[in-house]
N, C-alpha and C positions, 0 to 999 in steps of 0.2 A: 930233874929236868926231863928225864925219857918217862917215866912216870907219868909228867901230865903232858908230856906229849900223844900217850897214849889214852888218858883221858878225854883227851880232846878227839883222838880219832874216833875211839865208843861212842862219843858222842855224836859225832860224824855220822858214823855209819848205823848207830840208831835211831836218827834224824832221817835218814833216807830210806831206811826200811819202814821206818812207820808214814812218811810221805807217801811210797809205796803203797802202801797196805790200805792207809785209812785218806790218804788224798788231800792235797794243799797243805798247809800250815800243821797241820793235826800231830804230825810226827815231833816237829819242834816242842807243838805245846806239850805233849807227853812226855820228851824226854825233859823238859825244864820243869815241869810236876814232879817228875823222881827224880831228879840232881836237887831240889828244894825241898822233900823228903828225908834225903839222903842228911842234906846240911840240919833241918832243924832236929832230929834226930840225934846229932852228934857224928854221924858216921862220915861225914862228907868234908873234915875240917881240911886236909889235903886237896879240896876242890879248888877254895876262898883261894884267888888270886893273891901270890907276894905271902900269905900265911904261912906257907910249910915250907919256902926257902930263906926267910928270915930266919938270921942269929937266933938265942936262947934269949939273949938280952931285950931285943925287937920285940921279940911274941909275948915278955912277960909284960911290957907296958899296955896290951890289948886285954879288953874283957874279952875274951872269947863265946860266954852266952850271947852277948850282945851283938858281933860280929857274926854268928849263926842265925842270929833273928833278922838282921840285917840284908843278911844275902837268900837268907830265907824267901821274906818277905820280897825282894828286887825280882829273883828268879820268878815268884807267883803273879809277881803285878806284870811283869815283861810276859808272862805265859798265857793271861788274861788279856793283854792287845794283842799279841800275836794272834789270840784267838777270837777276837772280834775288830779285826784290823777293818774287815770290810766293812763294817757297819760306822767305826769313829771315819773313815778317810785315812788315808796313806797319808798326807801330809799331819794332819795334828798326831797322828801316831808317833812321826818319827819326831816331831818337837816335844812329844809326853815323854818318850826313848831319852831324848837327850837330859829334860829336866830332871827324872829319875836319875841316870848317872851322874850329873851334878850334884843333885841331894842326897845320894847314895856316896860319894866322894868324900861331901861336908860332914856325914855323919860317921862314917869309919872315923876322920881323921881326927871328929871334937868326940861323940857321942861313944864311941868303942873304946876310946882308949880311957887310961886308966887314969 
């Protein structure tokens, strides 16, 4: 639990250092480019929501490649609108936002598991 609470802060405040530095959105898309990195790589599976505080039992019914490709993929396609929000419109963005985590929901729960 203090783990990804601190996760979340890094993320935080490397979100607003790079908003900082490089201005509007940019800091977000950057740090969701290496958090998606991180996960397709294998290194990030402590990241994946509900993964790393689930039982032994829980985790073994997940493919875990699948669940990294998965959140992979979500992080790059969310980092990809954030990065050209202006140009789709703020309203189909945030309707693409939502259909994504619905799709992203439905396939954890048929497509990842085992």
């Amino acid at each position: 639990m203090v783990k990804n609470l601190i996760y979340v802060f890094l993320f935080i405040l490397a979100s607003a250092l790079g908003n900082t530095l490089l201005g509007g959105l940019s800091g977000y898309v950057l740090v969701s480019l290496v958090l998606a990195i991180l996960i397709f790589i294998g290194k990030g599976d402590n990241l994946i929501a509900g993964y790393n505080t689930d039982c032994n039992t829980k985790i073994d019914k997940y493919h875990i490649k699948r669940l990294r490709l998965l959140s992979g993929v979500c992080l790059t396609l969310l980092a990809g609108l954030m990065a050209f929000r202006d140009m789709i419109g703020l309203g189909i963005s945030i309707i693409i936002i939502l259909l994504l985590c619905i799709a992203a929901i439905i396939l954890a729960y048929t497509w990842a598991k085992k």
